[in-house]
C-alpha positions as CSV (number, residue, x, y, z in Angstrom):
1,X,-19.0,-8.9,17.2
2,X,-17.2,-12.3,17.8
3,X,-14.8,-14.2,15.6
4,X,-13.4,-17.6,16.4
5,X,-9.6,-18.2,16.6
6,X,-7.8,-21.4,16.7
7,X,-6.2,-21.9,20.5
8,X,-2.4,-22.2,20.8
9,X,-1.2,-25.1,21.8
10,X,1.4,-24.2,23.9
11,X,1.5,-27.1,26.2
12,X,0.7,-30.1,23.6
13,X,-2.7,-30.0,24.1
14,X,-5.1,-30.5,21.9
15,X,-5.8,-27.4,19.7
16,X,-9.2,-25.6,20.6
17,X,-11.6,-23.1,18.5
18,X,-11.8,-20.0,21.5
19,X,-14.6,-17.3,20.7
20,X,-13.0,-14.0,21.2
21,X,-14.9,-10.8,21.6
22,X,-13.9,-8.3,19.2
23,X,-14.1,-4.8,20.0
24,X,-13.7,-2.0,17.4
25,X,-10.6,0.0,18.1
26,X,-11.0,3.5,19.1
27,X,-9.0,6.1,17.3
28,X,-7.6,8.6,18.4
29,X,-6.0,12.0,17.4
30,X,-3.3,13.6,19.1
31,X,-3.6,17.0,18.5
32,X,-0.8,20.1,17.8
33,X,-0.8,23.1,19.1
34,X,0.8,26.0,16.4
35,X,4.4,25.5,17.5
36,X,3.8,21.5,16.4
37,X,4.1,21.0,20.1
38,X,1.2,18.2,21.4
39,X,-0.3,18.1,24.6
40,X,-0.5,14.7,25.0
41,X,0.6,12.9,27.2
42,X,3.3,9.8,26.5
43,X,0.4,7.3,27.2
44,X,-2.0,9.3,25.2
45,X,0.3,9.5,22.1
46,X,1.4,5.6,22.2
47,X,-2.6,5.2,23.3
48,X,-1.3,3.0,26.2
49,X,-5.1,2.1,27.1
50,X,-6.1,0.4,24.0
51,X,-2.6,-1.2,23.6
52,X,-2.3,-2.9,26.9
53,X,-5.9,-4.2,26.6
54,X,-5.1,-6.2,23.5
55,X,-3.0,-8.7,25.9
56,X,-6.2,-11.1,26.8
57,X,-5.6,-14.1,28.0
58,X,-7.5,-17.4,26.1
59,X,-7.6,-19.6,28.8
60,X,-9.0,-20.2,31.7
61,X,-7.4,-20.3,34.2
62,X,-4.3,-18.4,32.4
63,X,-1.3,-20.6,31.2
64,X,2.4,-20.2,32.3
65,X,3.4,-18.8,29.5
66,X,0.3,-17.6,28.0
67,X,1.0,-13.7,28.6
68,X,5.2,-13.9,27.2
69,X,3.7,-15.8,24.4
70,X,1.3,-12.9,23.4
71,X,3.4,-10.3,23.6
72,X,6.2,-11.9,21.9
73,X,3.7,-12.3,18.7
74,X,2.0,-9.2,19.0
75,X,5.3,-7.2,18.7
76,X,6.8,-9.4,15.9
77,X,3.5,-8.3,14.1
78,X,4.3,-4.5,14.7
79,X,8.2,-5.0,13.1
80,X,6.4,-6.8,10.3
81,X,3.8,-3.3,10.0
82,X,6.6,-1.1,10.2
83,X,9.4,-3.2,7.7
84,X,6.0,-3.0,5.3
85,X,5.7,0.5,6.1
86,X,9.2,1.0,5.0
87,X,9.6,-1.0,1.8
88,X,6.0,0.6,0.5
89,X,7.8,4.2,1.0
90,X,11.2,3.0,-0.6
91,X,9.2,1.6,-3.9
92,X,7.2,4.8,-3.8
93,X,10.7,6.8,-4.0
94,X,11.9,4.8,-6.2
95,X,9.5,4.5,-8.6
96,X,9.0,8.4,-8.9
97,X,12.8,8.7,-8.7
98,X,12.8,10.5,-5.1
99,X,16.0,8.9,-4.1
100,X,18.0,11.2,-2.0
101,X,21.2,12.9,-3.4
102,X,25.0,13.1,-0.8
């Protein structure tokens, strides 16, 4: 599968339509032994493979900057996910009246 994106421009270029090959994430399940114990590994558990292959560069050769860039936006994306995360599980408390008690 393929979808287009709209090219950065980083270095006041003009803007460019890049075809990016999009491959379907593989999930995976960490499993527990009894004790709640895994025995993942660290890089199995934060599923290092799939996350570091996300980083593709978009041009050709690579820019400067093109790598910081990417990473800087990929991981304002993830505090985005997780402050979403959060306020959908503080509504849910609130609205069934979960607070906690001190």
């Amino acid at each position: 599968m393929y979808f287009w994106q709209q090219s950065p421009s980083i270095d006041g270029a003009d803007d460019r339509q890049v075809q990016i090959k999009a491959e379907p994430l593989r999930r995976t399940r960490v499993k527990a032994n009894a004790a709640g114990k895994s025995g993942a590994t660290y890089s199995d558990f934060l599923q290092l493979d799939i996350l570091l292959s996300l980083q593709s560069m978009l041009r050709d050769p690579p820019q400067r900057d093109e790598l910081l860039f990417i990473v800087i936006h990929q991981v304002s994306e993830l505090w985005l996910k997780l402050m979403h995360h959060e306020l959908a599980e503080a509504r849910r408390e609130i609205a069934g009246d979960e607070l906690p008690r001190r």
